[in-house]
C-alpha positions in Angstrom: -18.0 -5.7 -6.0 -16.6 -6.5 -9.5 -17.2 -9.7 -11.1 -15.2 -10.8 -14.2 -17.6 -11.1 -17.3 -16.6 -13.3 -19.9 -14.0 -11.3 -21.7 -12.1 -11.3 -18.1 -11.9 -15.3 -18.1 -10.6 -15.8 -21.0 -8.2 -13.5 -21.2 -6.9 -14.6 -18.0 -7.3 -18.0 -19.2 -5.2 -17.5 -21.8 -2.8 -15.9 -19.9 -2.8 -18.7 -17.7 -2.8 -21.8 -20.4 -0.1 -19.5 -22.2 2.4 -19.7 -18.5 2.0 -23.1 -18.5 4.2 -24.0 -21.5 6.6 -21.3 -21.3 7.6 -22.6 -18.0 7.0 -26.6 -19.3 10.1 -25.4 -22.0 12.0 -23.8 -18.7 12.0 -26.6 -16.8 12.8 -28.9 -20.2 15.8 -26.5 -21.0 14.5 -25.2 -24.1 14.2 -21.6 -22.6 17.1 -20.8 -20.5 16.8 -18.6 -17.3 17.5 -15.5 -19.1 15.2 -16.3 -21.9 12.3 -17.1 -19.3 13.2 -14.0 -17.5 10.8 -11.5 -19.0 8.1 -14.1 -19.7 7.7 -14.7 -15.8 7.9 -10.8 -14.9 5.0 -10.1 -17.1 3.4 -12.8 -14.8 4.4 -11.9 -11.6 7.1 -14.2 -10.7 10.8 -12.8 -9.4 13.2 -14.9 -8.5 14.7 -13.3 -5.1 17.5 -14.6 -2.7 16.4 -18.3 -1.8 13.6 -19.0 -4.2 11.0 -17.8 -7.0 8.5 -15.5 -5.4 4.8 -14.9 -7.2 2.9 -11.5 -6.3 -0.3 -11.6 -7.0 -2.6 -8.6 -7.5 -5.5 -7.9 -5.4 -7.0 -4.7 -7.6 -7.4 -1.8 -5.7 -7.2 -3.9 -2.4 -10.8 -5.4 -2.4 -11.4 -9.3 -2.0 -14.3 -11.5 -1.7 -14.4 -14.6 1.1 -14.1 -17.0 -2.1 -11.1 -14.7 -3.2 -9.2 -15.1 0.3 -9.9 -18.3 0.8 -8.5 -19.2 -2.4 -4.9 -16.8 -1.1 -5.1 -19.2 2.2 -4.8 -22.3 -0.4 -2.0 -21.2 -2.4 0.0 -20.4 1.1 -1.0 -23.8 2.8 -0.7 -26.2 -0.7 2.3 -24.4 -2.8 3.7 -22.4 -0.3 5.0 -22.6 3.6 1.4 -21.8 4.8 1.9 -17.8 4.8 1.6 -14.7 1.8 3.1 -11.4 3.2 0.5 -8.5 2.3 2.5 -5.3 1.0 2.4 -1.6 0.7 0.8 -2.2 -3.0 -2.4 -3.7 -1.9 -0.7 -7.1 -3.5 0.0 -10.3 -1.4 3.3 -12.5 -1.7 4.3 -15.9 -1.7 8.1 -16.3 -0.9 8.8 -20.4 -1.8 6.8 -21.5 -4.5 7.9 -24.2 -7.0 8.6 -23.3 -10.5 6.8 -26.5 -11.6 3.4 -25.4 -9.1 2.9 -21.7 -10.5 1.1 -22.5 -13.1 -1.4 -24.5 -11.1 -1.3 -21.5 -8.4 -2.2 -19.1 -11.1 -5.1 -21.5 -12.4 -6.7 -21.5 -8.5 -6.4 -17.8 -8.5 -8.4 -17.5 -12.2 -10.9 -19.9 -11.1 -12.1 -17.0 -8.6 -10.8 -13.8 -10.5 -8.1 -13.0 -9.2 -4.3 -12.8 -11.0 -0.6 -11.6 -11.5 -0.9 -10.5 -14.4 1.6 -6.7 -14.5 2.7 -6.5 -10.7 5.6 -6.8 -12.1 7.8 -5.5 -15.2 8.3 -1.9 -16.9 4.4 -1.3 -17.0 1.2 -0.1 -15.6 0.9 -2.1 -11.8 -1.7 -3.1 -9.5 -3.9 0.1 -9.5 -4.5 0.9 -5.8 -7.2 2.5 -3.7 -8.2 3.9 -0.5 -9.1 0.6 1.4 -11.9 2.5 3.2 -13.9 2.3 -0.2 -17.2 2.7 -0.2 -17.7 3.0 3.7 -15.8 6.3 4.7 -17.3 8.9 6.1 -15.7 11.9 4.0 -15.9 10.0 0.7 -17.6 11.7 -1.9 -17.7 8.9 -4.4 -16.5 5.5 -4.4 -13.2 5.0 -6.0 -13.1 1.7 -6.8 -15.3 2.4 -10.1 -12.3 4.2 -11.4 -9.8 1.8 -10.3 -11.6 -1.0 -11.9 -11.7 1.2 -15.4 -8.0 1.7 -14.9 -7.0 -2.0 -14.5 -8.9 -2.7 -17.7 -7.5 -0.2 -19.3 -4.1 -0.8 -18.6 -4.1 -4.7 -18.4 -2.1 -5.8 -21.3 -2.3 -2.0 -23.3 -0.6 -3.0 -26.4 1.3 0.4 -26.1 2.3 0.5 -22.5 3.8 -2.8 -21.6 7.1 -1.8 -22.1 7.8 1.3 -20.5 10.9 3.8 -19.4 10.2 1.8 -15.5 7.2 0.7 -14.0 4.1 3.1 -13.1 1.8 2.9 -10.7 -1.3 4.5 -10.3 -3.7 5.4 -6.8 -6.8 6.7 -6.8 -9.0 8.1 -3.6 -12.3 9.4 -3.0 -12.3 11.4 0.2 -10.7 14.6 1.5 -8.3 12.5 3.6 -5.8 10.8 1.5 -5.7 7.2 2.6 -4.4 5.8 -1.2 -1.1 7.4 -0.6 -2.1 9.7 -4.1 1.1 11.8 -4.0 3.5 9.2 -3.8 2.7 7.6 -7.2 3.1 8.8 -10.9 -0.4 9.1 -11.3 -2.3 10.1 -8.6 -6.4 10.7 -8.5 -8.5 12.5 -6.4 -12.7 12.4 -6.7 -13.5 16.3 -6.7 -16.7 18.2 -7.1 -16.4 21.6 -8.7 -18.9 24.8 -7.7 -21.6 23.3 -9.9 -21.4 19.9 -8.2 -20.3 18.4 -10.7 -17.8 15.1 -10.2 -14.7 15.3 -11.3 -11.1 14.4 -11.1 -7.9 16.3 -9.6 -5.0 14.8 -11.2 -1.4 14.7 -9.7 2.0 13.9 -11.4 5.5 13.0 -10.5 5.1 11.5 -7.1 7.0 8.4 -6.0 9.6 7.4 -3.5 12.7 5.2 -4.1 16.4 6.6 -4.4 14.9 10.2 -5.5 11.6 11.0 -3.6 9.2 13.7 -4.8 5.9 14.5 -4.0 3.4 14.6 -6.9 2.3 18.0 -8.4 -1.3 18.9 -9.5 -1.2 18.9 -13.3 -5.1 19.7 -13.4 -7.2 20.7 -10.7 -10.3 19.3 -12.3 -11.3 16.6 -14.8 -14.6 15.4 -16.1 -15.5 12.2 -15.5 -15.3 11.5 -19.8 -12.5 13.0 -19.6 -10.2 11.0 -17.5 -9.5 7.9 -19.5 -8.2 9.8 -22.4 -6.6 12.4 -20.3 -4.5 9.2 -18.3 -3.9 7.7 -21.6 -2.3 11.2 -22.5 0.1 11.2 -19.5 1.3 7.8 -19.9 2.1 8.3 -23.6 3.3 11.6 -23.4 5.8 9.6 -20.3 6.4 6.7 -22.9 7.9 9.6 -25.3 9.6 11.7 -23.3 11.0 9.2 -20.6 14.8 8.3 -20.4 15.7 4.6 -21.1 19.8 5.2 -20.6 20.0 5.4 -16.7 17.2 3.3 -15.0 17.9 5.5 -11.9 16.5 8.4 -14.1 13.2 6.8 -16.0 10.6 6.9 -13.3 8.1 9.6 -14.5 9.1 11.5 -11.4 12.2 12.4 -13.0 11.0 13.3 -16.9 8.5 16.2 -14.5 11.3 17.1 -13.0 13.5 17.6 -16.1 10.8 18.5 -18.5 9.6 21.2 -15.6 5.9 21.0 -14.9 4.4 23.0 -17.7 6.6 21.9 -19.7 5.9 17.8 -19.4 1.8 19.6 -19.3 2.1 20.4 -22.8 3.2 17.7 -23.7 0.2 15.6 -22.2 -2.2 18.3 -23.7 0.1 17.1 -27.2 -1.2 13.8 -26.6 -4.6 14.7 -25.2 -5.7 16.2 -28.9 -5.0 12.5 -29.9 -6.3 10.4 -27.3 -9.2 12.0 -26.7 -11.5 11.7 -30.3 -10.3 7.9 -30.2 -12.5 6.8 -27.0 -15.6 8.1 -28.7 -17.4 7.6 -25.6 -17.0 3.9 -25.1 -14.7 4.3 -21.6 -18.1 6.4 -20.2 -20.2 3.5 -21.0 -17.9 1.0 -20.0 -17.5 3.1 -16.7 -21.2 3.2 -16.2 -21.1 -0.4 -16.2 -18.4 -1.3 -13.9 -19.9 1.7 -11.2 -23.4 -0.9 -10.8 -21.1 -3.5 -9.9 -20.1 -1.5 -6.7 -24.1 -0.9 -5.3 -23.5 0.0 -1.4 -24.4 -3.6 0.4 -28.0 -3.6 2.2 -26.9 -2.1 5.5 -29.7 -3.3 8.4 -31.6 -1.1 10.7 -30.8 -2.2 13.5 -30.3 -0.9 18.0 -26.6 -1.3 18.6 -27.1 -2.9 22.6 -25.0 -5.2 22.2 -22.3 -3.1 21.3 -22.7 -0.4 24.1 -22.7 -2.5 26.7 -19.8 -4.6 25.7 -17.9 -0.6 25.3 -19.1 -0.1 29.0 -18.5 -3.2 30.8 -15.4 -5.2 28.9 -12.1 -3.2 28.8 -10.6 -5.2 26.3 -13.0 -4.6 23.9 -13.2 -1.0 24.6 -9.5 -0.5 23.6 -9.7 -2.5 20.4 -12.7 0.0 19.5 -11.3 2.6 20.1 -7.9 2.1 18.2 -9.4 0.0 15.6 -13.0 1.2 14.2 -13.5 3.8 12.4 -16.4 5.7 11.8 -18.6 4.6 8.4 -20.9 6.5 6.2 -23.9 4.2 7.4 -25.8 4.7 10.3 -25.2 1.4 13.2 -21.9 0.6 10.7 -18.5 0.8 12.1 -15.0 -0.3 9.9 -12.9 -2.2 11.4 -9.2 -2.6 10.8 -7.7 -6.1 11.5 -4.4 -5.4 12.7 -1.7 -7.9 11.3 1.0 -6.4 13.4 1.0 -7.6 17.1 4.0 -7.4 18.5 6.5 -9.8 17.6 4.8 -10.4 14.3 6.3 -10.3 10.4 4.4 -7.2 9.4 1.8 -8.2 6.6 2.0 -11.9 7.5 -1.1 -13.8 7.7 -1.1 -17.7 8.4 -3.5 -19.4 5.4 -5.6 -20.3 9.3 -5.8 -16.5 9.2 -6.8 -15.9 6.1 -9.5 -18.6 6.5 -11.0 -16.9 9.4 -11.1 -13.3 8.3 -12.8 -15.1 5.2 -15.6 -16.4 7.6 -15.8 -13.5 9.9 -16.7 -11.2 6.3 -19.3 -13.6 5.0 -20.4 -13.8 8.7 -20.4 -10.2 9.7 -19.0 -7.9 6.8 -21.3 -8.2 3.9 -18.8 -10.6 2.3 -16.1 -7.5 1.7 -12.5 -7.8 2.6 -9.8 -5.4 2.0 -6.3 -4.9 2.2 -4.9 -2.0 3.1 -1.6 -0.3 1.9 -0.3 -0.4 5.6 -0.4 -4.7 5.1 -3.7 -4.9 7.6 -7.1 -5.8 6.4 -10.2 -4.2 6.7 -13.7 -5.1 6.9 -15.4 -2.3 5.9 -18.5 -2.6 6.7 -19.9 -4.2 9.8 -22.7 -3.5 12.0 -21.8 -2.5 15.6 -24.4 -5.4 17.2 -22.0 -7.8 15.5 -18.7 -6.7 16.9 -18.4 -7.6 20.3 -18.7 -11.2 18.6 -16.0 -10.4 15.9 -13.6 -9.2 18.6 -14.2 -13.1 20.2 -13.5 -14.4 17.2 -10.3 -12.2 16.1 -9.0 -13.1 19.8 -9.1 -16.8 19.5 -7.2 -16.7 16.2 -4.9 -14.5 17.6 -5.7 -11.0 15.3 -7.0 -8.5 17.9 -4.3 -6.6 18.6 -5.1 -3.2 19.6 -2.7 -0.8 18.0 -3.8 0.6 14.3 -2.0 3.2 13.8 0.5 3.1 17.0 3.6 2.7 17.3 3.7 -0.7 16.5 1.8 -0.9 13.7 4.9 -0.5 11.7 4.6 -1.0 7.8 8.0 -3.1 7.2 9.2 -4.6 3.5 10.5 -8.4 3.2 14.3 -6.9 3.6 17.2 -9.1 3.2 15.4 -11.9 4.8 13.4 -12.7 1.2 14.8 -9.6 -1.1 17.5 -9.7 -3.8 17.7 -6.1 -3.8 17.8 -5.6 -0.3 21.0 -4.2 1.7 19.6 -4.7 5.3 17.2 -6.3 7.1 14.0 -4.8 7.7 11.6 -7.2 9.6 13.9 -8.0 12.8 13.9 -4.5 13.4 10.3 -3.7 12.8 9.6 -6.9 15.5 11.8 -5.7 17.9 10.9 -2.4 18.3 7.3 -3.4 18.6 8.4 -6.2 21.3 10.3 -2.9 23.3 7.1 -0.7 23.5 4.7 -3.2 24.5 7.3 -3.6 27.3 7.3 -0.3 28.1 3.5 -0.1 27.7 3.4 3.4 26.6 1.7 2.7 23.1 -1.4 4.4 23.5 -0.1 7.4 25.5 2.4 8.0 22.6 -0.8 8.2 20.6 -0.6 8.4 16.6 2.8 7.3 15.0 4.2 5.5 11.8 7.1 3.9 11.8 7.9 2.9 8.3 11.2 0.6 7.6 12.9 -0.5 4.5 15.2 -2.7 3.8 17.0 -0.8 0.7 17.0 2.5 -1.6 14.1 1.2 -3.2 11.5 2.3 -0.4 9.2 -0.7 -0.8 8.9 0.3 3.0 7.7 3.7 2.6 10.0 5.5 4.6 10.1 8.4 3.1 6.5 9.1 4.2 7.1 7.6 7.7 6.8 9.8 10.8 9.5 8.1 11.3 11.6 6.5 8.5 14.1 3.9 8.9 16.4 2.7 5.6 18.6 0.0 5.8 21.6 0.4 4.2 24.9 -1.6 3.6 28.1 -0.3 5.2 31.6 -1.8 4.0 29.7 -4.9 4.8 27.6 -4.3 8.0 23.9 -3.1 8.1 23.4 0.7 9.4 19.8 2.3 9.7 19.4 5.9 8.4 16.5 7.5 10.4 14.2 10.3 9.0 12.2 12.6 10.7 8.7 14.2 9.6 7.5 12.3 6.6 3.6 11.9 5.9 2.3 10.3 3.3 -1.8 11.5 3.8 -3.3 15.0 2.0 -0.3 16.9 4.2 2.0 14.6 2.4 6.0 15.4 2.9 9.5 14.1 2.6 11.2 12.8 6.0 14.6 14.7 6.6 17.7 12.6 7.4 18.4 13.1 11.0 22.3 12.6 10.7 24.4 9.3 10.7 22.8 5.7 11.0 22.6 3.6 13.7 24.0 -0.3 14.1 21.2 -3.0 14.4 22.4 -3.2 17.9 21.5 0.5 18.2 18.5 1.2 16.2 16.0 0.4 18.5 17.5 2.3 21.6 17.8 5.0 19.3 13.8 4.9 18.2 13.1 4.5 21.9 14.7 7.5 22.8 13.3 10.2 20.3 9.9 8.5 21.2 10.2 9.0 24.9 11.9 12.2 23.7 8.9 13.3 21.9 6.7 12.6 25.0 8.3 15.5 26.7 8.7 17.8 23.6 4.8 17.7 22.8 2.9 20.4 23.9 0.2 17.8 25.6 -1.4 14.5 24.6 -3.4 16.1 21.5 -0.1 17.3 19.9 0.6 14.1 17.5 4.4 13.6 17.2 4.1 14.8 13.6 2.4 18.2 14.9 5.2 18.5 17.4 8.2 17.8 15.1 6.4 20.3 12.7 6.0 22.9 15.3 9.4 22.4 16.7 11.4 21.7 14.0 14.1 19.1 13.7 16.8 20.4 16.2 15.3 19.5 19.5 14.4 15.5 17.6 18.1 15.7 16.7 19.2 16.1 19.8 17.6 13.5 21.4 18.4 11.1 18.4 22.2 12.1 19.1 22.9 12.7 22.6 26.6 12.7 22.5 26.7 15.6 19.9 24.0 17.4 22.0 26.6 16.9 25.0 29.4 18.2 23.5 30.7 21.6 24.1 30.5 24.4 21.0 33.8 25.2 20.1 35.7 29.0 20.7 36.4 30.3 17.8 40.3 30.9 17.1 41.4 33.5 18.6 
């Protein structure tokens, strides 16, 4: 794992040090609110509907026990003693004190960690597969390249002020857990008929009030390439992206209007430029950062323990088999820590919590934690011997919750509960239709589905690449829930359709029940995944569960 070296304190000292006054002069007076403004944005503070809220950066989603601990303090000593994790590998603390953030920000340097861009028109948290370095189908780890991103981009004297913000996702295996084609840069780890490593680059992708799925801009780029070729993109973007109409500047929308090839000569513009002035230093620089991220010694060891807890202790049978995931090294499994039981905030995690999965990675996990972009955290690499002991522990803090990737392991964003922006709420919802199919106990006979909520236009939810998608909207005053059908936001990535008109928050969740148990008797048998089905099928038999009442009614003669 990455360490800072000594460049990285101090910067972030500064940074730190340099907070400190600007928001000693906000609290004197001497910088007003909208003064102040951009000073805390390029330091991670918002101020949202009841209080400031700080997001702090966890670079592509990998943390240390130190690291964690240190996110437990902030929640328990400056905070209400939770941080919501979110779709951006990034945790949030909703009720800090202006006059504590400082202080908050100094604990998070003291183990290298910071807020430095997750907010503000520029490059953001980087983001990464959160199965790093352990999946199976990886063919190189992509943290390496994240990490040569963030330094990059941190504080790039050309790029802090951009058309909107940009975000960046890289992954390294044929399954696309990073989300790469909902982001304006999105990277790929290739390897070309000569076996050489390269890079697959994609364009143009993000969600919000005009979704688009990325394009490929090039289908392969060398590894000294790729620095200079994303310096290319983002300046060619910087150029060419609109600053009248903020609803217009997001990079997805200068692709669109530039057309493909066209916006790709313009990067290959830039590319003649950028190129010559990295004179190899990014390829040494890179070589340095990839020792950082040696594999952990992985033990030789019988795994006993673990088949006969699998054979004699149901409970620990389902959590393996919903939770784990198969890793690269022999007698390794990954486990996924769901945050989501039923009745639970999505992506909440007490500073208790926090504390424990913190012991359970230096215990069992080779000191690796990770958070993932659906707000659970990983430990990715843990022997199997040692989990029927880490399933004991994550029952008695109250974090084994069978259901990765079920139904109610719903990604959900902060809504109008925390968010200024917001038009509905998103987490009532997202608890209450977990709370309905745990009564109904069909969860794991429903078998792989993601339910994705957001509270506004914005998508922070993801809904767009939900299975099923649920936006929150405003109507003349009362929230209605706009439900989309056959998103996917892996390697098959697509754009839910609107199914037809929203639902009240007193119908929303009858409605989801109903396509669900709808689905169970459109699918062709307990393989077919409810994506496969409504793929298969198409929308009209989904629709017509969703809206029984139009279904019902009779088609009309035509006149005679």
């Amino acid at each position: 794992m990455y360490h800072y070296n000594d460049f990285d304190r101090a910067f972030v000292q500064e940074r730190v040090n340099q907070f400190r006054g600007q928001v000693e002069r906000r609290i004197d007076g001497s910088l007003t609110e909208e003064e102040f403004r951009p000073l805390r944005l390029m330091n991670g503070l918002y101020l949202q509907l009841h209080a400031y809220m700080l997001r702090v950066a966890i670079p592509y989603g990998t943390l240390r026990s130190d690291q964690m601990r240190t996110l437990a303090l902030l929640a328990e000593k400056w905070d209400r003693g939770y941080g919501h994790f979110t779709t951006r590998q990034n945790i949030q603390y909703n009720w800090p004190a202006l006059r504590d953030v400082p202080d908050m920000l100094q604990a998070l340097a003291d183990v290298g960690l910071h807020a430095i861009q997750t907010s503000g028109n520029t490059i953001r948290n980087v983001t990464a597969d959160h199965f790093a370095g352990a999946a199976q189908d990886e063919i190189a780890d992509p943290r390496p390249v994240a990490e040569l991103l963030r330094q990059w981009s941190t504080d790039h004297p050309e790029f802090q002020f951009l058309p909107r913000k940009f975000k960046i996702a890289v992954t390294g295996a044929s399954a696309d857990r990073a989300v790469i084609q909902a982001h304006d840069i999105g990277i790929q780890i290739v390897e070309n008929a000569a076996g050489e490593i390269g890079y697959k680059v994609l364009v143009g992708g993000g969600l919000g009030r005009t979704p688009m799925i990325g394009k490929v801009i090039e289908d392969f780029v060398s590894q000294e390439d790729l620095l200079p070729y994303c310096e290319a993109i983002v300046a060619a973007y910087n150029l060419l992206g609109r600053r009248d109409n903020k609803y217009k500047a997001r990079l997805k929308i200068t692709v669109f209007e530039n057309g493909l090839d066209g916006f790709r000569a313009a990067v290959n513009e830039q590319f003649t430029r950028t190129k010559p002035a990295f004179s190899g230093v990014d390829v040494k620089l890179f070589e340095e950062i990839r020792a950082q991220f040696a594999p952990p010694a992985f033990r030789a060891a019988p795994t006993d323990a673990y088949d006969a807890a699998y054979a004699a202790d149901p409970l620990f049978r389902s959590w393996a088999d919903t939770n784990l995931t198969a890793h690269r090294a022999q007698g390794y499994a990954i486990v996924s820590v769901s945050l989501k039981k039923p009745g639970q905030t999505p992506g909440d995690a007490t500073a208790e919590q926090m504390r424990v999965l913190a012991d359970l990675a230096e215990a069992y996990g080779h000191d690796e934690l990770r958070i993932s972009h659906e707000q659970n955290v990983i430990l990715p690499h843990v022997h199997k011997d040692d989990l029927p002991a880490l399933h004991a522990a994550l029952r008695k803090h109250d974090l084994a919750a069978a259901n990765i990737g079920l139904v109610s392991d719903i990604i959900a964003c902060p809504g109008m509960d925390y968010c200024a922006l917001a038009t509905a709420r998103s987490i009532p919802v997202a608890q209450q239709i977990a709370l309905r199919f745990e009564e109904l106990k069909l969860e794991h006979d429903v078998g792989p589905l993601k339910i994705k909520i957001s509270g506004c236009i914005n998508a922070c939810g993801h809904h767009h690449v939900g299975h099923i998608g649920i936006l929150g909207l405003d109507r003349a005053g009362v929230e209605n829930y706009q439900v989309t059908l056959g998103g996917s936001g892996d390697e098959t990535a697509s754009i839910g359709e609107r199914a037809g008109p929203g639902f009240s928050a007193d119908e929303i969740v009858p409605a989801i029940e109903r396509l669900v148990l709808g689905y169970l008797d459109l699918r062709a048998g307990p393989e077919e995944t409810f994506l496969d089905a409504y793929r298969r099928l198409g929308p009209a038999p989904f629709k017509s569960v969703l809206y029984p009442e139009q279904a019902a009614k009779p088609e009309r003669a035509d006149a005679a």
